[in-house]
C-alpha positions in Angstrom: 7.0 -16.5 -1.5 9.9 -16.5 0.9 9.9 -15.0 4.1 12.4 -12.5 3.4 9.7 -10.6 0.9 6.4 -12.0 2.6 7.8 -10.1 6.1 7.6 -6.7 4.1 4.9 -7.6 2.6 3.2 -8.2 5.5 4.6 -5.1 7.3 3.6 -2.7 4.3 0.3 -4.4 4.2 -0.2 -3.3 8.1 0.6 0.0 7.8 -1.7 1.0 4.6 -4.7 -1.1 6.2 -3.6 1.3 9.2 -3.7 4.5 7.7 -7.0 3.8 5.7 -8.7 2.9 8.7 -6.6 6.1 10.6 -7.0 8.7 7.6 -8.9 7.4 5.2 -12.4 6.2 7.5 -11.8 8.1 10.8 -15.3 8.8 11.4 -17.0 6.3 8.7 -19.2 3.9 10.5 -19.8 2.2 7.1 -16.8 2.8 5.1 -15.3 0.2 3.6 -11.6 -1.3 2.6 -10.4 -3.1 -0.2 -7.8 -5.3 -0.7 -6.3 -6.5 -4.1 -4.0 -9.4 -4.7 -2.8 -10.1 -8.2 0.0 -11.7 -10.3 0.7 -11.2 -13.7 3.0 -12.5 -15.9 6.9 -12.8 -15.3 6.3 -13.1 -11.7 5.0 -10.0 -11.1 2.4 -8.8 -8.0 0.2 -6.2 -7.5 -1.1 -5.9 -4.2 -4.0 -2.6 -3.7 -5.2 -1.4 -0.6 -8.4 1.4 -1.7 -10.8 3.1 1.0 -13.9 4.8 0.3 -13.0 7.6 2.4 -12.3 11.2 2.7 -8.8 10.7 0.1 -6.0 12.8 0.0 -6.7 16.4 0.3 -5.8 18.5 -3.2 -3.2 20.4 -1.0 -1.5 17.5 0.7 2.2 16.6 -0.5 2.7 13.4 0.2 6.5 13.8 1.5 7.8 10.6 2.6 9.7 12.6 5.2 7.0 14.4 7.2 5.3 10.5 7.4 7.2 7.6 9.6 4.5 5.5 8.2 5.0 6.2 4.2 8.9 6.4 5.6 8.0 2.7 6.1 6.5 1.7 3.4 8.9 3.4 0.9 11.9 1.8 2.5 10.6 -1.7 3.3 9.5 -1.1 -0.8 12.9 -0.3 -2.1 14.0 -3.3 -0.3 11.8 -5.5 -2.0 12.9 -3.6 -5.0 9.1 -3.1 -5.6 7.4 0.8 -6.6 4.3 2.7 -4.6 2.3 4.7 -5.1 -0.5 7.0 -2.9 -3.3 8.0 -5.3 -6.6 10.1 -4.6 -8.9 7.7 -6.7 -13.1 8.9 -7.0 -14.2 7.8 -3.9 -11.1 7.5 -1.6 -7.1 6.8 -1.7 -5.5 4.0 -3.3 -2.0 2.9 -2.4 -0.3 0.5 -4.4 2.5 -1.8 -4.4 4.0 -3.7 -7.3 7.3 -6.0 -6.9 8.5 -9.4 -8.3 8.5 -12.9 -6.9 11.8 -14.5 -7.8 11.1 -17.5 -9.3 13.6 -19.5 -6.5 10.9 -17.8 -3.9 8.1 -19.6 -5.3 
């Protein structure tokens, strides 16, 4: 991929690894973090970061606006023209990214 979608890539990347370390495992001397790469078909990518933490509380609203880091993340998505999404999965948080590698980027 190009650097002009593998820089918020890697920016998006930093903050989620961030905030499951921050949120996700702040006390958890074992806790663990993983990441997910995949491509499908027509160029598309997947990339997961999932913690085994605590997860998102039932009561939290994930608002975009009350969090410069999701603030990130959403915008540096929308400019990769990619989607995300914060889910409370069994045993921790999964956020995930999808977005396309243009075929002149390859």
């Amino acid at each position: 991929m190009g650097a002009d979608l593998a820089v918020p890539c890697g920016l998006i990347l930093n903050e989620l690894i961030s905030n499951a370390f921050k949120h996700g495992l702040p006390h958890a001397a074992d806790g663990e973090i993983k990441l997910t790469l995949r491509s499908g078909p027509e160029h598309k990518c997947s990339l997961c970061v999932e913690d085994n933490g605590v997860g998102i509380p039932a009561d939290l609203a994930v608002d975009p606006g009350k969090a410069l880091g999701l603030r990130l993340v959403r915008s540096l998505t929308q400019q990769i023209r990619g989607s995300f999404e914060l889910v409370k999965v069994d045993r921790g948080t999964s956020a995930r990214l999808q977005f396309t590698v243009d075929r002149h980027e390859l």
